[in-house]
N, C-alpha and C positions, 0 to 999 in steps of 0.2 A: 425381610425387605432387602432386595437386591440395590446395589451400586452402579451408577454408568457416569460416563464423564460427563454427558448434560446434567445430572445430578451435583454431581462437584462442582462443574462450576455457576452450578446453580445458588449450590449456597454461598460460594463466595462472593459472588454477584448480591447477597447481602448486607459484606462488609465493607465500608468503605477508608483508604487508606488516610490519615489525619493530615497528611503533607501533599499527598498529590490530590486529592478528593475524587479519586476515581475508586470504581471498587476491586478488590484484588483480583478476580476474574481476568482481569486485562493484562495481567503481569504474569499470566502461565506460562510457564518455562515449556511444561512437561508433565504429564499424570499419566502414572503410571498403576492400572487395577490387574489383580492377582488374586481370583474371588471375590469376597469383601474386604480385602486389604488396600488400601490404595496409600500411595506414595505421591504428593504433588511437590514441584518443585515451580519457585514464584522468583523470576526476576525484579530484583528492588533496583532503580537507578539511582538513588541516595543512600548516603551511608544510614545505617538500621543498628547499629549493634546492639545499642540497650537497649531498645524496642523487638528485639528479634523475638526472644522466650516467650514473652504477652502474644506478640502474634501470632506464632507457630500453634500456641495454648488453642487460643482464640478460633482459630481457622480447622483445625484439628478435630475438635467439641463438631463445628459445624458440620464439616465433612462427615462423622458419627452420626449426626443426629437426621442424617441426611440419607443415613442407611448403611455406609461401612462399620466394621467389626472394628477396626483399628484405621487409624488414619496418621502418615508421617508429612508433617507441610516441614517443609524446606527452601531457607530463601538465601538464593543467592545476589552478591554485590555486583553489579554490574552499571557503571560508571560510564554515559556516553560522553562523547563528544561533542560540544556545540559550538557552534557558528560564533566564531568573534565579527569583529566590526568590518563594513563593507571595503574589501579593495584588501583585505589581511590575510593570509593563511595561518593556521595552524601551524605549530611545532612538533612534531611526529612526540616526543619522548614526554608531552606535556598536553592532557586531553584540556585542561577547562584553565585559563586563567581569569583570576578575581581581582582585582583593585578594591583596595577598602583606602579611602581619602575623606578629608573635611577640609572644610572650607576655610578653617584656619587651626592655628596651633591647641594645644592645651584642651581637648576636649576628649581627650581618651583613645584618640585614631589608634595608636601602634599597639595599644594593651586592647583592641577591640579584636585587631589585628592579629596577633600571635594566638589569642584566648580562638577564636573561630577556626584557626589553623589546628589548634591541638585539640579542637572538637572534633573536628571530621577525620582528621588523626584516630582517634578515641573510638567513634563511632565505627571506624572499619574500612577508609579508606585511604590511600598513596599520596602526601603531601608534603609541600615545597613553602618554604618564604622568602620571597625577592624584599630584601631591606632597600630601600629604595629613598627610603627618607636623608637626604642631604645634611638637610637642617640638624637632624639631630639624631641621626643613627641607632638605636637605643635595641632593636633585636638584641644583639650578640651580648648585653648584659640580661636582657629578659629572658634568654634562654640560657644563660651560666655558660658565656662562650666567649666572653672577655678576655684578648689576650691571643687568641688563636690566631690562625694565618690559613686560608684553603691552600691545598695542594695545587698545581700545576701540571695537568699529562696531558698529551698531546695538542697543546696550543690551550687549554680550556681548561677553568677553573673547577675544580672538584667541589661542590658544596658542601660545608662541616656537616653532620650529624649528630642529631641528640639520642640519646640511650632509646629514647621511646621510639625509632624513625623520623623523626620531622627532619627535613633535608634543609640544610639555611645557607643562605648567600646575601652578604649585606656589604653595603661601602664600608662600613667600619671594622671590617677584619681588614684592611687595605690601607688604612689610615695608623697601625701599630698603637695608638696610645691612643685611649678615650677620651682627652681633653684637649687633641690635638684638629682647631679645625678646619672644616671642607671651604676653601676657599676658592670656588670654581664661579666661573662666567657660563651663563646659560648653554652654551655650544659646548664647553669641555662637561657640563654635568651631564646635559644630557647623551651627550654619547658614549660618557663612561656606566651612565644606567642601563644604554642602550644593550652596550656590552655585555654588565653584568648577568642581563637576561638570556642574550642569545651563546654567552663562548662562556656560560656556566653548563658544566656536565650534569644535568637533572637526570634523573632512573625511574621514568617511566611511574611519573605522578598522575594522579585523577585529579588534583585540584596545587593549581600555585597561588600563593596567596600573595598578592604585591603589597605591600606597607608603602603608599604614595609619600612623596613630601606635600604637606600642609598649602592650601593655600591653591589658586585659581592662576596661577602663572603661565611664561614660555613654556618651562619645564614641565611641569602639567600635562600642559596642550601638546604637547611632542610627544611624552611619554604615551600619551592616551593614544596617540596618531600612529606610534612606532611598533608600540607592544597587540599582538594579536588578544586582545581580552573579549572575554564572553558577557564579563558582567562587572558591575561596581557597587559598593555597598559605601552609602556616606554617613558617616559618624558626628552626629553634634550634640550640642547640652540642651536645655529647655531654653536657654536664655535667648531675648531677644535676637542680640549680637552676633548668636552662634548662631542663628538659626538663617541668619541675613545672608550671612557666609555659604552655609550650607545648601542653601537657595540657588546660588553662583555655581558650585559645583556640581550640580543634578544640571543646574544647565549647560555648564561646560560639557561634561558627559555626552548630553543630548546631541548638540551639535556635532561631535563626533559621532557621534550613532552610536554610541555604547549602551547598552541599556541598562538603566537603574533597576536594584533587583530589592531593594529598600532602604531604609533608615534606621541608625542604631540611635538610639537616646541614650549619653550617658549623663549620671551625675542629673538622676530623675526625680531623685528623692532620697532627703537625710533622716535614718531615724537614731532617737537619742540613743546611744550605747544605755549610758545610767537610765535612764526615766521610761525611753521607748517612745519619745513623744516625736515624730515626722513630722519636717520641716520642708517646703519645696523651694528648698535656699535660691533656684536660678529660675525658678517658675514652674508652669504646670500645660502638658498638653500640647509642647509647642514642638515633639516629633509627630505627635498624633495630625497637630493641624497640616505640617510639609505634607505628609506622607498623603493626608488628603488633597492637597493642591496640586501636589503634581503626579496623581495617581499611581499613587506606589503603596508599596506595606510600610507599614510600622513594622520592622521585624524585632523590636526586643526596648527594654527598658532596664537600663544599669541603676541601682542605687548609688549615691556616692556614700563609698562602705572604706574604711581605712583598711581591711582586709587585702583589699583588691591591689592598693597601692603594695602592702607591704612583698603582697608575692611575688609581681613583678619584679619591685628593687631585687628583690633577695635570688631570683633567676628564675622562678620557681612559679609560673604564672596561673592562675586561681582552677583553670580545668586538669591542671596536674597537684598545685596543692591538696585541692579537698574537690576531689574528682563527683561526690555523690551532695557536693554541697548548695543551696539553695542559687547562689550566683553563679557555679560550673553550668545548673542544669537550665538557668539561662541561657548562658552563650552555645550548650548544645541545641539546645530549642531554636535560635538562631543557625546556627551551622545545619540544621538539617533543611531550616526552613529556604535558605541560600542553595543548597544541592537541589532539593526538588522544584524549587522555580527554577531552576535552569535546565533540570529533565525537562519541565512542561513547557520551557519555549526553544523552539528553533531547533534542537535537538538533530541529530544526522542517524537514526538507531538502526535495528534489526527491523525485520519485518514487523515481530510481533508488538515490536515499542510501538513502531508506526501506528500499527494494529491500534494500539494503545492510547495511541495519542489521535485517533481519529482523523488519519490523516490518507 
């Protein structure tokens, strides 16, 4: 039984991808047949890393079974650019910025924060965190960078680096001492965040991740007005109170034209260490119900797990402590799901994205 490329991508036309729900057909790079040998190669616009071997397997078998002797699928990362808020450009050295905010404090924003940075990190793509959090700065101890000071070269601040690449920039390397605090009026903050975003030296990132300060503010509404962002992820608890909040901020958004891209629920569910017995200490359901009010995903659900806290304090935050562990492959599940909603809107691509995106 002979090979042809309508055969290939016939069979891919099979599978369908679990994040963009199109099937992989639509992301052909390039097949390349050599007898019964075929080589295909499949642009992925989100990061894939732990997913790659599964699919490559996957698509491989198909391509075989479809009539090649041997079949090599090969998927490359390729990371577009999309459209931030009307009346914004883009940053040449920085394709996609993300805001992750809530509507008030204490609900897990900056550990939601950092954990989706060092997914898509993880997964296979170029990432940045803008600490942006006024109120309480807390990056540079979440990533063991307490104490540091960025460099200064030509007028523009160098952002630290952690060992794994994550590229960081926060007000509190600027502040010299953790307990020492930010006492700014609306106008001096925000234009020192303003700053920190634009006369920071970023290296050509697929994803910045902004850690917002808390809360429906000036500063807020400026930041959101100021910064070219593609997308925002808002972070609350089940509880009432959180969720009231959280309400505020999918609207705040709106009104800017930012598009919500989903809801993270932390602190969803307690279960006993000793007994195993879960507990929905702050309620039940009540990311599920935002998420359906104002037509958005549910993109994840946190346990409140003492683990989660401890990694953070200690620098070491839960997708780099236990990278293969039940709550990491959360926030990567999240992190993926955040990259391919924003392949599937608005997008600026190649032809064959376009292709792809039926457009």
């Amino acid at each position: 039984m002979s090979i042809s490329r309508a055969k290939v991508e016939s069979a891919l036309k099979q599978h369908q991808d679990p994040y963009l729900h199109r099937d992989y057909a639509q992301l052909i790079q390039s097949v390349d047949i050599q007898g019964d040998h075929v080589k295909v190669v499949l642009a992925m616009p989100y990061p894939h890393a732990s997913l790659a071997k599964d699919i490559q397997q996957k698509l491989s078998q198909a391509i075989i079974k479809a009539g090649a002797k041997t079949a090599d699928c090969q998927l490359v990362l390729e990371v577009q650019r999309a459209k931030p808020q009307q009346g914004l450009e883009g940053v040449p050295p920085i394709k996609n910025v993300i805001v992750v905010a809530s509507g008030k404090g204490g609900v897990g924003k900056s550990t939601t924060a950092v954990n989706i940075a060092l997914a898509l990190l993880q997964e296979g793509a170029r990432v940045g965190v803008l600490d942006a959090d006024i109120y309480g700065p807390s990056q540079p101890m979440m990533l063991g960078l307490s104490g540091q000071t960025p460099k200064i070269e030509d007028n523009a601040f160098v952002p630290l680096e952690t060992k794994e690449g994550l590229q960081v920039m926060s007000v509190g390397f600027l502040t010299g001492d953790e307990t020492t605090p930010i006492v700014w009026r609306g106008p001096k903050a925000t234009g020192m965040l303003t700053q920190l975003f634009s006369q920071s030296a970023w290296h050509d990132l697929d994803y910045l991740i902004v850690d917002m300060p808390p809360g429906t503010g000036d500063i807020q509404l400026t930041l959101a007005q100021r910064i070219p962002v593609v997308g925002s992820v808002i972070v609350t608890t089940p509880q009432d109170i959180a969720l009231l909040d959280a309400k505020k901020g999918i609207e705040m958004f709106r009104k800017v034209n930012i598009r919500v891209l989903g809801v993270v629920e932390n602190m969803s569910l307690h279960i006993c260490s000793n007994c195993g017995h879960a507990d929905e200490i702050f309620g039940a359901g009540g990311g599920e119900r935002i998420a359906k009010d104002y037509q958005t995903d549910l993109l994840g659900q946190l346990p409140l797990e003492r683990s989660i806290r401890e990694q953070t304090d200690s620098g070491k935050p839960t997708v780099l402590a236990e990278p293969h562990g039940k709550i990491a492959a959360i926030y990567i599940d999240i992190a993926r799901k955040v990259a391919a909603k924003l392949a599937l809107e608005d997008s600026v691509p190649r032809n064959r994205i376009m292709a792809f995106f039926g457009k």
